[in-house]
PDB file of N, CA, C and O in Angstrom:
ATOM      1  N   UNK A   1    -100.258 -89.511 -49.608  1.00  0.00           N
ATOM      2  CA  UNK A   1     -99.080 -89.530 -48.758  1.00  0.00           C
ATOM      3  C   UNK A   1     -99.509 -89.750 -47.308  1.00  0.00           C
ATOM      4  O   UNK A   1    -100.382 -89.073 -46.766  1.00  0.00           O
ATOM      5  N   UNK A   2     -98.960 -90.561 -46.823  1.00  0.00           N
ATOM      6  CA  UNK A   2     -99.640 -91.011 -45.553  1.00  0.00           C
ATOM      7  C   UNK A   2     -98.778 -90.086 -44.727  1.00  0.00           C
ATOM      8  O   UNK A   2     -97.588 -90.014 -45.035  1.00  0.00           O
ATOM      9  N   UNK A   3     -99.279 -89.296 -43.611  1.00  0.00           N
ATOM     10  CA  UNK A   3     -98.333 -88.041 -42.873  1.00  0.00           C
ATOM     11  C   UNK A   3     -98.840 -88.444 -41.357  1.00  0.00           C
ATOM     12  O   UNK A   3     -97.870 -88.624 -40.621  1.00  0.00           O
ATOM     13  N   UNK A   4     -99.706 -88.573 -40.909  1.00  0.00           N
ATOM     14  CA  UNK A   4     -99.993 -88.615 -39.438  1.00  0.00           C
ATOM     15  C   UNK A   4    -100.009 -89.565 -38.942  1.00  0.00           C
ATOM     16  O   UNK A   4    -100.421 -90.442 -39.701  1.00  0.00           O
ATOM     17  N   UNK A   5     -99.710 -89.982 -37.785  1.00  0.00           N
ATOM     18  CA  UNK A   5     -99.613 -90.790 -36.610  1.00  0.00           C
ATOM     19  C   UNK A   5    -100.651 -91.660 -36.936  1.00  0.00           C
ATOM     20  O   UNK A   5    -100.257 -92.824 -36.997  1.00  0.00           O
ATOM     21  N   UNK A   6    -101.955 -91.495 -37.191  1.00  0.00           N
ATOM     22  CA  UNK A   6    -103.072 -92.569 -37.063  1.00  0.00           C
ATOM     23  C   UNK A   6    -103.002 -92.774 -39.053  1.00  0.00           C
ATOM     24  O   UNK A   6    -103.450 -93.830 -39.500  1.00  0.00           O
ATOM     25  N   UNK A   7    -102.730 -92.268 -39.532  1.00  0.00           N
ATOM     26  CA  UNK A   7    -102.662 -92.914 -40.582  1.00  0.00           C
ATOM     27  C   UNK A   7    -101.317 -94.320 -41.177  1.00  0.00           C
ATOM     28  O   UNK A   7    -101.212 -95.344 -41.852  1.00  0.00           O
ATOM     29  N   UNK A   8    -100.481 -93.280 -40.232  1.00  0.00           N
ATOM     30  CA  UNK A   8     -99.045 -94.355 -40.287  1.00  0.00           C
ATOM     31  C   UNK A   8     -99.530 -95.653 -39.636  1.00  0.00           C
ATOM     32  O   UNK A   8     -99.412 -96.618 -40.391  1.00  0.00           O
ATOM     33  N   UNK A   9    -100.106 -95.960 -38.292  1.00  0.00           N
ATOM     34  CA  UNK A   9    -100.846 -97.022 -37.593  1.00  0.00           C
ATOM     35  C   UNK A   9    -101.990 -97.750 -38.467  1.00  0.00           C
ATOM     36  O   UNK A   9    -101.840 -98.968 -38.373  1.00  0.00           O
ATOM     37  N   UNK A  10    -102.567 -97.568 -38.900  1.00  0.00           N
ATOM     38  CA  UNK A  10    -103.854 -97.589 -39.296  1.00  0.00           C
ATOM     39  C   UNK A  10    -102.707 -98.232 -40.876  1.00  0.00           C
ATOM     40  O   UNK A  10    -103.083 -99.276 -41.409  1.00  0.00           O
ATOM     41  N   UNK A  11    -102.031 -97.860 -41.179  1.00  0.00           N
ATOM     42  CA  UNK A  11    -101.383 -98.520 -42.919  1.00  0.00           C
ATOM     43  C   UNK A  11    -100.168 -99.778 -41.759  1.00  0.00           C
ATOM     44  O   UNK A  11     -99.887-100.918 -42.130  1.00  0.00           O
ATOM     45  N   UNK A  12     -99.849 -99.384 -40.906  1.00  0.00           N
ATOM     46  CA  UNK A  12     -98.898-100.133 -40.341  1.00  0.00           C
ATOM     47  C   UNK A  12    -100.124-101.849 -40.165  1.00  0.00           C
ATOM     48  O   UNK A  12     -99.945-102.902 -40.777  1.00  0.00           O
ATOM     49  N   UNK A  13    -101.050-101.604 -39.339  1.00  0.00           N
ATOM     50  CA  UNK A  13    -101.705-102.181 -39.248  1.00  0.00           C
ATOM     51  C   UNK A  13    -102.317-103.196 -40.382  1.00  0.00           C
ATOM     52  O   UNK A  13    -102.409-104.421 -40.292  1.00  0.00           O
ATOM     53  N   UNK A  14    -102.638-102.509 -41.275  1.00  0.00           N
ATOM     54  CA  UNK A  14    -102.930-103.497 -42.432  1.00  0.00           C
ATOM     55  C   UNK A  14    -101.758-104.644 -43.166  1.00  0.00           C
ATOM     56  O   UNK A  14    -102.046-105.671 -43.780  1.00  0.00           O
ATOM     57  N   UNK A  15    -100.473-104.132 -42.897  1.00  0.00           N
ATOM     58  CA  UNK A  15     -99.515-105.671 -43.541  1.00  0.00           C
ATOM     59  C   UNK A  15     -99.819-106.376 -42.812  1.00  0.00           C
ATOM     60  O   UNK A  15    -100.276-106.152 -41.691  1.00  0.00           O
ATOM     61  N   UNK A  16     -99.551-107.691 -43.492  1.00  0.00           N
ATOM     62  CA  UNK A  16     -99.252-109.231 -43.261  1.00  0.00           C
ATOM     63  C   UNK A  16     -98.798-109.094 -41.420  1.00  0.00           C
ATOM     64  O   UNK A  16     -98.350-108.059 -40.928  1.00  0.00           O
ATOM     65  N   UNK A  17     -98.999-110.135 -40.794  1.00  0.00           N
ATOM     66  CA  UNK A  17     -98.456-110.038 -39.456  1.00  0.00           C
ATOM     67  C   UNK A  17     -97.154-109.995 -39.685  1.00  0.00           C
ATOM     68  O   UNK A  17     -96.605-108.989 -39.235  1.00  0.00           O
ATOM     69  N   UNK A  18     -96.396-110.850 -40.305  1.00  0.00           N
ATOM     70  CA  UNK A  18     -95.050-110.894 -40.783  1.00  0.00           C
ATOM     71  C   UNK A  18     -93.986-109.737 -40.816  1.00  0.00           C
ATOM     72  O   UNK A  18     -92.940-109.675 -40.170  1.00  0.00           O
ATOM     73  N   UNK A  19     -94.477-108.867 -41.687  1.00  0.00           N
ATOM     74  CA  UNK A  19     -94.431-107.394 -41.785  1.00  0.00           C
ATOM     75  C   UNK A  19     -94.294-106.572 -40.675  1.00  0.00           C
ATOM     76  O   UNK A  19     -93.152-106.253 -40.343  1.00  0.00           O
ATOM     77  N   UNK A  20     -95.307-106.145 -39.998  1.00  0.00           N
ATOM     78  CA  UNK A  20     -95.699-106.189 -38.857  1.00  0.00           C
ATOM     79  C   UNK A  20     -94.310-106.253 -37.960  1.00  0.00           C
ATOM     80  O   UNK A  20     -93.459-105.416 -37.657  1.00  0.00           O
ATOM     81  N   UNK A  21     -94.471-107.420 -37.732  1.00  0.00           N
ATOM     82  CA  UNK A  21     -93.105-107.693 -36.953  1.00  0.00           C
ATOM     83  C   UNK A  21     -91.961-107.036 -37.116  1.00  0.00           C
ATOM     84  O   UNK A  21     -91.290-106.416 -36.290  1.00  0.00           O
ATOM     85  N   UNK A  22     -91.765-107.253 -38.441  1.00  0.00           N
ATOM     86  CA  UNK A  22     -90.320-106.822 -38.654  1.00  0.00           C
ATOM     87  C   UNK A  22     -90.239-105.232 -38.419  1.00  0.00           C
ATOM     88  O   UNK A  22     -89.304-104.667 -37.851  1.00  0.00           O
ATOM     89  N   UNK A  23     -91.513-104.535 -39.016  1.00  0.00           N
ATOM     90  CA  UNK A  23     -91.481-103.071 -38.759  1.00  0.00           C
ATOM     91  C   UNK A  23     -91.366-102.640 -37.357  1.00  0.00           C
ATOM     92  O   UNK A  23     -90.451-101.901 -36.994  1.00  0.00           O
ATOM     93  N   UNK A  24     -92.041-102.972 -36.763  1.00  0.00           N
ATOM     94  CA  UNK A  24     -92.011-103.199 -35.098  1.00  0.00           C
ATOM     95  C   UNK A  24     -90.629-103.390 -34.940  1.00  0.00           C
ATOM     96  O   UNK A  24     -90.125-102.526 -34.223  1.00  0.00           O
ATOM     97  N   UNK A  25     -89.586-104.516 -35.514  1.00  0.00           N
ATOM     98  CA  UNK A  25     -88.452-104.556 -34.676  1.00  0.00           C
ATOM     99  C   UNK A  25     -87.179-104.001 -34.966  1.00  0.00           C
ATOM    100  O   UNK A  25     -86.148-104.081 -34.297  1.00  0.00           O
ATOM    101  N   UNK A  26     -87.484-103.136 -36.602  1.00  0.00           N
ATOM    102  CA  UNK A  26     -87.113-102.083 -37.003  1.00  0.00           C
ATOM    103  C   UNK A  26     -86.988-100.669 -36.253  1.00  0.00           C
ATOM    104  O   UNK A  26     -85.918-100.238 -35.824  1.00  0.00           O
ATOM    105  N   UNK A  27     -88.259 -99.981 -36.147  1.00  0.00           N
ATOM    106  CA  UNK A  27     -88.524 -99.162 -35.163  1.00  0.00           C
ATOM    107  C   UNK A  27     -87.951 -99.239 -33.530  1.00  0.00           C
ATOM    108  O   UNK A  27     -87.517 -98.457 -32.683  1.00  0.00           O
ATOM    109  N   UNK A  28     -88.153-100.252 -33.624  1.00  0.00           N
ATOM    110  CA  UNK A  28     -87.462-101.099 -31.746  1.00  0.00           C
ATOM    111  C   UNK A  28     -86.246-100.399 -32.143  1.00  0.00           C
ATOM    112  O   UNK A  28     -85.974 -99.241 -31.823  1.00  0.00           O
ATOM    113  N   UNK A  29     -85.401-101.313 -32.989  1.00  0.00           N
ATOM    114  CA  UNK A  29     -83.806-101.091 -33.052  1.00  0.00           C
ATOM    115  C   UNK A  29     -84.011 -99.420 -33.394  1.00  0.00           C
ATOM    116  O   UNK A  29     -82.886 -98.922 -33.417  1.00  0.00           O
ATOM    117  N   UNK A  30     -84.737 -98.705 -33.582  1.00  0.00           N
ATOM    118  CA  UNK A  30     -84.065 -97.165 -34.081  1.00  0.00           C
ATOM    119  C   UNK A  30     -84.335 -96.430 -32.710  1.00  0.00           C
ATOM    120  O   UNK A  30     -84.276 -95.207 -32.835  1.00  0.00           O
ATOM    121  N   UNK A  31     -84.506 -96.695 -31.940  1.00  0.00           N
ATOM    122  CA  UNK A  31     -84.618 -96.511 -30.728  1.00  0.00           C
ATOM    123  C   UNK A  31     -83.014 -96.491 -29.800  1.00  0.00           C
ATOM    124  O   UNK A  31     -82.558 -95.636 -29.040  1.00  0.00           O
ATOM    125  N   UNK A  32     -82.614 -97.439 -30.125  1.00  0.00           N
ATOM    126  CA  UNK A  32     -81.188 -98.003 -29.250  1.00  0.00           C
ATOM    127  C   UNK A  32     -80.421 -96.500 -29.715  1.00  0.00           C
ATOM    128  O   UNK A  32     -80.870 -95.686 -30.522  1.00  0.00           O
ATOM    129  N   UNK A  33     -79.025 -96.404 -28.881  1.00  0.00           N
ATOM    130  CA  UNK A  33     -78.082 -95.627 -28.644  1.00  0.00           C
ATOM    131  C   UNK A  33     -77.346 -96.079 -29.827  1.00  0.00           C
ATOM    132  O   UNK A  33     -77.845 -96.970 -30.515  1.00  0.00           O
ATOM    133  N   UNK A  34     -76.079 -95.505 -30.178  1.00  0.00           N
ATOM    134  CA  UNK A  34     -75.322 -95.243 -31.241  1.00  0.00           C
ATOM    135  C   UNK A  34     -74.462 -96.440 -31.061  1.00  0.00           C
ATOM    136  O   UNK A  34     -74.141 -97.308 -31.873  1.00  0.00           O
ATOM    137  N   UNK A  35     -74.098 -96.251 -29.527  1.00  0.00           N
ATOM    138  CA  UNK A  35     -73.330 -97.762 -29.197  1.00  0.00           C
ATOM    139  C   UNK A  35     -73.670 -99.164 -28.427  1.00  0.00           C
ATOM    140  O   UNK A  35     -72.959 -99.925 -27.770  1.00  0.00           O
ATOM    141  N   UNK A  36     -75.295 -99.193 -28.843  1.00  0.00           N
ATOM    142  CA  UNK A  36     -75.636-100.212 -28.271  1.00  0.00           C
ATOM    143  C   UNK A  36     -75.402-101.655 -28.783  1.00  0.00           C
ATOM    144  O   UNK A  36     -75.816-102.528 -28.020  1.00  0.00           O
ATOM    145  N   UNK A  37     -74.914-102.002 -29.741  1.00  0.00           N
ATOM    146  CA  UNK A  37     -74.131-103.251 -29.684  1.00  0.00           C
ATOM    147  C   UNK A  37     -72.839-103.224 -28.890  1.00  0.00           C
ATOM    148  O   UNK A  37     -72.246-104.294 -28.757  1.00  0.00           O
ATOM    149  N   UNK A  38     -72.343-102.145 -28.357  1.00  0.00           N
ATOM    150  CA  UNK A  38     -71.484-102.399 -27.720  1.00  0.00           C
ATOM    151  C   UNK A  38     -71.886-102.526 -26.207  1.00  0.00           C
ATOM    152  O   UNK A  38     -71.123-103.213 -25.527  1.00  0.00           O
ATOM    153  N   UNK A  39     -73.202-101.846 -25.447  1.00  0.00           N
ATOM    154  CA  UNK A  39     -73.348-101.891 -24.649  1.00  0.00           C
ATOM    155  C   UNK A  39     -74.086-103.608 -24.086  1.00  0.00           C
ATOM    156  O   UNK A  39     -73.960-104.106 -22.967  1.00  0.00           O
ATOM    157  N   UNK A  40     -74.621-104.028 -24.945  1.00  0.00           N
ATOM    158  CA  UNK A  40     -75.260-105.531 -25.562  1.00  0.00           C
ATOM    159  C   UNK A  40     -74.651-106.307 -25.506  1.00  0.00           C
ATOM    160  O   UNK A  40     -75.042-107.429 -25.187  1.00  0.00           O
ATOM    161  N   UNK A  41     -72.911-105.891 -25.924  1.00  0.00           N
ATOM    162  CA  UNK A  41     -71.847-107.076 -25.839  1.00  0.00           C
ATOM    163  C   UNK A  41     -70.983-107.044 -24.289  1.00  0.00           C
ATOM    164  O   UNK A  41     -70.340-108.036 -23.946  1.00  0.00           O
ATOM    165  N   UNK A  42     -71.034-106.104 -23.627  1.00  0.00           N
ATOM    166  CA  UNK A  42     -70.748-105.956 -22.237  1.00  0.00           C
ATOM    167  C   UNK A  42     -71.590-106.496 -21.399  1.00  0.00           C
ATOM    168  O   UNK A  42     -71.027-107.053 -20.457  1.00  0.00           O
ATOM    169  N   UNK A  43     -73.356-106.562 -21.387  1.00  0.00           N
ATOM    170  CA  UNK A  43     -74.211-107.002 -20.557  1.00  0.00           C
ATOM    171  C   UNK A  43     -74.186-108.653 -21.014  1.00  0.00           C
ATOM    172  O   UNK A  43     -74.595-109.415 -20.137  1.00  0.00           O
ATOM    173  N   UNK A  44     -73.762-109.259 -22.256  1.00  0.00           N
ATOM    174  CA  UNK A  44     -73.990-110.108 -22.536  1.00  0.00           C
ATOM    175  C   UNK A  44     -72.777-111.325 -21.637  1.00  0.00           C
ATOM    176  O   UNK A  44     -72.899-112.382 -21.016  1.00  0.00           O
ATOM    177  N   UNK A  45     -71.728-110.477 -22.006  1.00  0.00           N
ATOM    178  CA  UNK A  45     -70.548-110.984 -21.472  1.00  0.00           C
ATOM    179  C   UNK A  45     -70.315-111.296 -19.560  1.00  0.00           C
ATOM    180  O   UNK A  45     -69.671-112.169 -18.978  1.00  0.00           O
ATOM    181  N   UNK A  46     -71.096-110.234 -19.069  1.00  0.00           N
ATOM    182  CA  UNK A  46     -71.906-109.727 -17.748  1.00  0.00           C
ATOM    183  C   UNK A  46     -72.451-111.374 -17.276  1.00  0.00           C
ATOM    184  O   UNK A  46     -72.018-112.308 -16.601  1.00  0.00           O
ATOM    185  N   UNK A  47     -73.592-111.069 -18.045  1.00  0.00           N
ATOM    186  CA  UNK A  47     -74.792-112.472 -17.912  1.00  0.00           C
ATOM    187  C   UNK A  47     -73.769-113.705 -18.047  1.00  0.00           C
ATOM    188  O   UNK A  47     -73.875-114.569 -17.177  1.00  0.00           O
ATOM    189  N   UNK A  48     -72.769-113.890 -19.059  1.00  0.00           N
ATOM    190  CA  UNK A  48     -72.044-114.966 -19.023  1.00  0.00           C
ATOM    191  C   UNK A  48     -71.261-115.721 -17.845  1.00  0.00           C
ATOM    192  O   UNK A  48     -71.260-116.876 -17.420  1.00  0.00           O
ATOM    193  N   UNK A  49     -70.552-114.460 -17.496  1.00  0.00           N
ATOM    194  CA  UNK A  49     -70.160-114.466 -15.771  1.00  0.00           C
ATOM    195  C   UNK A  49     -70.462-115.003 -14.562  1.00  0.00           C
ATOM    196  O   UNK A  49     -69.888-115.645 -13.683  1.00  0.00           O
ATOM    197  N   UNK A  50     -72.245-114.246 -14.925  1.00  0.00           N
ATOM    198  CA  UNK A  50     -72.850-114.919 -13.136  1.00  0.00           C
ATOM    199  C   UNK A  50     -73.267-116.119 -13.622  1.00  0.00           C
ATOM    200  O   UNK A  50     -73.783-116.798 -12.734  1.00  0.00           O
ATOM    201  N   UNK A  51     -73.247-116.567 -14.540  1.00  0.00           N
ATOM    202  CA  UNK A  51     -74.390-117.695 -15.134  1.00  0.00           C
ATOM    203  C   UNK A  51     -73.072-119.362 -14.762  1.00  0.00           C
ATOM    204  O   UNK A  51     -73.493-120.466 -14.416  1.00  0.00           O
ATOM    205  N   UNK A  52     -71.661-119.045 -14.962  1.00  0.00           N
ATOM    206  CA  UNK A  52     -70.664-119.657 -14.736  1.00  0.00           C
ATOM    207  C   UNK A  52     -70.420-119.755 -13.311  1.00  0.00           C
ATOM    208  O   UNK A  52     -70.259-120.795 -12.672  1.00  0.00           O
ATOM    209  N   UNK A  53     -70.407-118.238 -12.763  1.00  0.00           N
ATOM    210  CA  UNK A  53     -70.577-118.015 -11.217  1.00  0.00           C
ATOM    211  C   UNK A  53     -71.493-119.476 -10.742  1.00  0.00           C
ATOM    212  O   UNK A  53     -71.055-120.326  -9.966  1.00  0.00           O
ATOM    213  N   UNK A  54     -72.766-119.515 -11.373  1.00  0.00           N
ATOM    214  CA  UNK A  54     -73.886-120.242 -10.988  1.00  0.00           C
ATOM    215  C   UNK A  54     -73.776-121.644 -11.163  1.00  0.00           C
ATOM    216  O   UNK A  54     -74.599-122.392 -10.635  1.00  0.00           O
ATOM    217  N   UNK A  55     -72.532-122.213 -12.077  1.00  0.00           N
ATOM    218  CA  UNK A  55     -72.683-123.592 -12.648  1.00  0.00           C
ATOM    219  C   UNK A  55     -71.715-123.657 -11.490  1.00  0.00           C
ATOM    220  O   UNK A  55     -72.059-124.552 -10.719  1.00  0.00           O
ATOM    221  N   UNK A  56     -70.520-122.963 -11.059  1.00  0.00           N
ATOM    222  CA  UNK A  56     -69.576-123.522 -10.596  1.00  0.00           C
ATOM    223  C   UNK A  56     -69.570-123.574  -9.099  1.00  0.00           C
ATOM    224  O   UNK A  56     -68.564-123.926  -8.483  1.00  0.00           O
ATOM    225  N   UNK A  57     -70.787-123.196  -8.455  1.00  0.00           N
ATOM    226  CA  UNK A  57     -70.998-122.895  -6.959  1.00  0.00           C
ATOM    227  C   UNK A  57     -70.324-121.817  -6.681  1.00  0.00           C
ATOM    228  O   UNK A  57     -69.528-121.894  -5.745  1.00  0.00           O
ATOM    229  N   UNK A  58     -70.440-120.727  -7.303  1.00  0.00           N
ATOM    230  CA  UNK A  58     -69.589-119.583  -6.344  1.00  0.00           C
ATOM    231  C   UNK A  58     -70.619-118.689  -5.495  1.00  0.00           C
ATOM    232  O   UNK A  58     -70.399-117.783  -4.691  1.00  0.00           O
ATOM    233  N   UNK A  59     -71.556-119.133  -5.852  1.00  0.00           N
ATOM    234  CA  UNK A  59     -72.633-117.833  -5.369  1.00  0.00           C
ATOM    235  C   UNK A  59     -74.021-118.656  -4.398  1.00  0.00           C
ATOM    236  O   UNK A  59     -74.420-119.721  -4.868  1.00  0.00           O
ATOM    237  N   UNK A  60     -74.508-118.283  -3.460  1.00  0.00           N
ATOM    238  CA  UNK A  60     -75.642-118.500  -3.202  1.00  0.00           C
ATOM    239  C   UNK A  60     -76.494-118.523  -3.649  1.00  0.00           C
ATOM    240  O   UNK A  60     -76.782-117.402  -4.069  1.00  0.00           O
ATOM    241  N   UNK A  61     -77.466-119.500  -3.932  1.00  0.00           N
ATOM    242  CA  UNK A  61     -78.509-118.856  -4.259  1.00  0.00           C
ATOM    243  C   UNK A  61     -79.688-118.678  -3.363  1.00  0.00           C
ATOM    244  O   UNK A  61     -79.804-119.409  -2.379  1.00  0.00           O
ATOM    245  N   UNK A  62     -80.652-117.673  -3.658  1.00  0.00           N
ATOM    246  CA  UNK A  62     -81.894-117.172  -3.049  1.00  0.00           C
ATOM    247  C   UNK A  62     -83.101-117.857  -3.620  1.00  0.00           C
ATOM    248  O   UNK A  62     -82.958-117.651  -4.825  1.00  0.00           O
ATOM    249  N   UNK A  63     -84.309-118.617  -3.457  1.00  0.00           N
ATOM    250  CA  UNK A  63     -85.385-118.932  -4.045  1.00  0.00           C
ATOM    251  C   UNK A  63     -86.231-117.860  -4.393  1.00  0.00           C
ATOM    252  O   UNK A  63     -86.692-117.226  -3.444  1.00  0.00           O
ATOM    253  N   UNK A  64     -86.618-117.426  -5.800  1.00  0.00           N
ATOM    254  CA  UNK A  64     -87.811-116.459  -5.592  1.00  0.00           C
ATOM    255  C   UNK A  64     -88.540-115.844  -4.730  1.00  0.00           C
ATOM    256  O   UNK A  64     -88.471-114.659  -4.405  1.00  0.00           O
ATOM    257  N   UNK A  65     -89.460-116.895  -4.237  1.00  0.00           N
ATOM    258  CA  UNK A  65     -90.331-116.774  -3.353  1.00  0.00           C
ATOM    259  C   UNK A  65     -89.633-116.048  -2.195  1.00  0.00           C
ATOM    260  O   UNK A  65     -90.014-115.013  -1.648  1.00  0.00           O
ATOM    261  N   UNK A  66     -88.480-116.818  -1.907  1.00  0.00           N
ATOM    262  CA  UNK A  66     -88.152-115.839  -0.688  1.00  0.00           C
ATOM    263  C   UNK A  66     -87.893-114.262  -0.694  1.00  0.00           C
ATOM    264  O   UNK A  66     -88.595-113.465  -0.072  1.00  0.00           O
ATOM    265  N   UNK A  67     -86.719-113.895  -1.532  1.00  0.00           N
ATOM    266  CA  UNK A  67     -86.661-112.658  -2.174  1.00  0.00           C
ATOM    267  C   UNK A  67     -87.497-111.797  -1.735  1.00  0.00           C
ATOM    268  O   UNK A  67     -87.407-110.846  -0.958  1.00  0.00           O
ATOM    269  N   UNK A  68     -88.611-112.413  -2.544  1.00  0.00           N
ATOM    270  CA  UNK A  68     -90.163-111.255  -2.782  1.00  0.00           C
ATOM    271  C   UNK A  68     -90.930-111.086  -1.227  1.00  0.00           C
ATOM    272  O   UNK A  68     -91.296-110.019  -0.733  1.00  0.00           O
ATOM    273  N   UNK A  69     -91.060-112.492  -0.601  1.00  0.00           N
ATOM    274  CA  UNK A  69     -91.623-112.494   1.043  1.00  0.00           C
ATOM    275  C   UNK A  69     -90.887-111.164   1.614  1.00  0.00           C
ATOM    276  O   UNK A  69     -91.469-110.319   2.295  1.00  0.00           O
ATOM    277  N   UNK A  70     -89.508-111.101   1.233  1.00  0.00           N
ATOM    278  CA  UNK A  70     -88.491-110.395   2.283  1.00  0.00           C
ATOM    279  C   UNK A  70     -89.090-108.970   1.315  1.00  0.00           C
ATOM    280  O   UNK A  70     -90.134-108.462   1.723  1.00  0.00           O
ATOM    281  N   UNK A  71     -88.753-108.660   0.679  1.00  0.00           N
ATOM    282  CA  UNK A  71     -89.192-107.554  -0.062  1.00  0.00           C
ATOM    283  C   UNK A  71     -90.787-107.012   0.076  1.00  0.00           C
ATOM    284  O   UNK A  71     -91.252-105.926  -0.271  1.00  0.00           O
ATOM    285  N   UNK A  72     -91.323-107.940   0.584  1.00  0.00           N
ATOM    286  CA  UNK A  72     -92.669-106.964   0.863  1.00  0.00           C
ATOM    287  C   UNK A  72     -92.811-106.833   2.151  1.00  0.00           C
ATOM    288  O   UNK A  72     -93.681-106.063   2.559  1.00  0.00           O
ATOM    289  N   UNK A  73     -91.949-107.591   3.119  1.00  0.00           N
ATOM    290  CA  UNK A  73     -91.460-107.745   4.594  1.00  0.00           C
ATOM    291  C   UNK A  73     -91.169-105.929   4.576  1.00  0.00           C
ATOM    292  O   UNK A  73     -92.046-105.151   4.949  1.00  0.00           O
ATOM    293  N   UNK A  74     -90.085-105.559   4.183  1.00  0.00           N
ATOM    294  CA  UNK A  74     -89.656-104.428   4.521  1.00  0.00           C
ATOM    295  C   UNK A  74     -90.772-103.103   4.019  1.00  0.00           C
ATOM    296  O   UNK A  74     -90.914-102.211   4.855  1.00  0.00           O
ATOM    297  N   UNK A  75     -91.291-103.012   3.135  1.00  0.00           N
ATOM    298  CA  UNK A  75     -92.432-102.294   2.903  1.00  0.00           C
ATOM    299  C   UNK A  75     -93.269-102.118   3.654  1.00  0.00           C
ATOM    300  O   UNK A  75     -93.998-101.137   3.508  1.00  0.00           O
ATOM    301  N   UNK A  76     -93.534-103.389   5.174  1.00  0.00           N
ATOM    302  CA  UNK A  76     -94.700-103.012   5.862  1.00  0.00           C
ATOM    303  C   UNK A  76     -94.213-101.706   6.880  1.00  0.00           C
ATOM    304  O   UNK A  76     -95.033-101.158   7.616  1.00  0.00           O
TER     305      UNK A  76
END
């Protein structure tokens, strides 16, 4: 019976990469909140927004680079 942490790793470790994965994204998902497809479908809907914001000229945009210059600007 496999019971401890390094044995669970250590058997996790040995499937197929394939496996692997999926257990990994199994575990991932048992992690999330009770209502995180719902919170998933609000951020998604969110992202849809500015992304339209972005096609249709409503918003400025900032270049990376600048952003980050200004952001380590204020740190000194």
């Amino acid at each position: 019976m496999v019971n401890t942490y390094d044995d669970i790793f250590n058997t996790a470790l040995s499937l197929p990469p394939g496996l692997r994965a999926m257990l990994a994204e199994h575990l991932f998902k048992s992690l999330d909140a009770e209502n995180q497809a719902e919170i998933d479908a609000i951020w998604a809907e969110e992202a849809e927004k500015r992304f339209q914001a972005v096609e249709q000229g409503e918003v400025n945009l900032i270049p990376g680079e600048q952003v980050l210059r200004e952001l380590r600007s204020r740190s000194k």
